[in-house]
N, C-alpha and C positions, 0 to 999 in steps of 0.2 A: 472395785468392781467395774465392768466394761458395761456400757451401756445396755448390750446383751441380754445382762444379765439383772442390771437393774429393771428395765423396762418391764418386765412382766410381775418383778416384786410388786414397782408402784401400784401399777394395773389392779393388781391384788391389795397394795393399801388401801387404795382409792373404794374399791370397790366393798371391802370388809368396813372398813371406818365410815361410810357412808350406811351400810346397815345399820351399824351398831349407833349411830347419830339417830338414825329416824326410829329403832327403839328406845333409844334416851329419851327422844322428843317425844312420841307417844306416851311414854309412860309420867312425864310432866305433864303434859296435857291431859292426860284421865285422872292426873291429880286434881287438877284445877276441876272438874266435871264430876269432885265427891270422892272420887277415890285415892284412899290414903296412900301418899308417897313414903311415910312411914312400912309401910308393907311392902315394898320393893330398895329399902336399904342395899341388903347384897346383892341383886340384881345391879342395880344401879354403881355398885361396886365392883364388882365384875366387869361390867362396863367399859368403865374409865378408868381400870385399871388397861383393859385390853387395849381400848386408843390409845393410852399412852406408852405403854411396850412397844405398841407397831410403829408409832410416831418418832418414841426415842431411836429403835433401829432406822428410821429413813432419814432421820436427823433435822425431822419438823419439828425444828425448838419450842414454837410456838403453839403447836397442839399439846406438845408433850409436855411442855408447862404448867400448862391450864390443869390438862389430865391428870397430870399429877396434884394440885391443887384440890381439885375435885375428887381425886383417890383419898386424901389426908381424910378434907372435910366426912365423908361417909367410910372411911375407917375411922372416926374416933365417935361419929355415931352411931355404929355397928356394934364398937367396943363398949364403949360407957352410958350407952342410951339415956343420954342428958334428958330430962324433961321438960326444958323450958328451949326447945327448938320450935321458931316459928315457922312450922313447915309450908306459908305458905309462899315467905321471902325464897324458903328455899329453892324453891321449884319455881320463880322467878330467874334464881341464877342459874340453874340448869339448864332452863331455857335459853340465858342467855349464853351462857356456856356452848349450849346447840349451835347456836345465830355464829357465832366466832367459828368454833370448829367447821362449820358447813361453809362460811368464807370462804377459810384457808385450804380447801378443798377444790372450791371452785377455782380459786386460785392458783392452786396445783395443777388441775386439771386444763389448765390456760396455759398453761407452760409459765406465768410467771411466779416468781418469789415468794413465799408466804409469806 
């Protein structure tokens, strides 16, 4: 693809992955404040399924790793709803999962290297 063409893709990743970050983090954060991250499973799956589709298309390894990481982790809690998940590690990682993705973003957004 010609720069063209990609420049307004990015624009567009940038701008969608940065949404869907600050509703990842929102909805970690309303966990921590009482509300269960258990009730936002497919949400939260939908999610990081969508950053990591965008990310594998622009060929940010490093987001779409993670994301997909994080797609496994809440598809096999989606599927099997284990009951010994301690949901409050988990939305720890989420968070931290956030802090990473939001980097490689600004990163992005810097014109350097993720």
């Amino acid at each position: 693809m010609s720069n063209l063409e990609t420049e307004p893709m990015l624009e567009i990743f940038l701008f969608e992955t940065s949404e869907l970050v600050s509703q990842l983090e929102n909805i970690a954060l309303a966990s921590e404040k009482g509300k269960a991250i258990e009730d936002k499973i497919n949400e939260i799956f939908r999610i990081v399924h969508t950053i990591k589709s965008s990310a594998a298309m622009m060929n940010f390894e490093s987001i779409a790793s993670l994301s997909h990481s994080m797609e496994d982790v809440f598809y096999y809690i989606r599927e099997n709803q284990p009951r010994n998940v301690d949901y409050s590690v988990l939305t720890d990682i989420v968070l931290r999962s956030v802090d990473f993705i939001k980097n490689e973003v600004n990163q992005i957004q810097a014109g350097n290297e993720p």
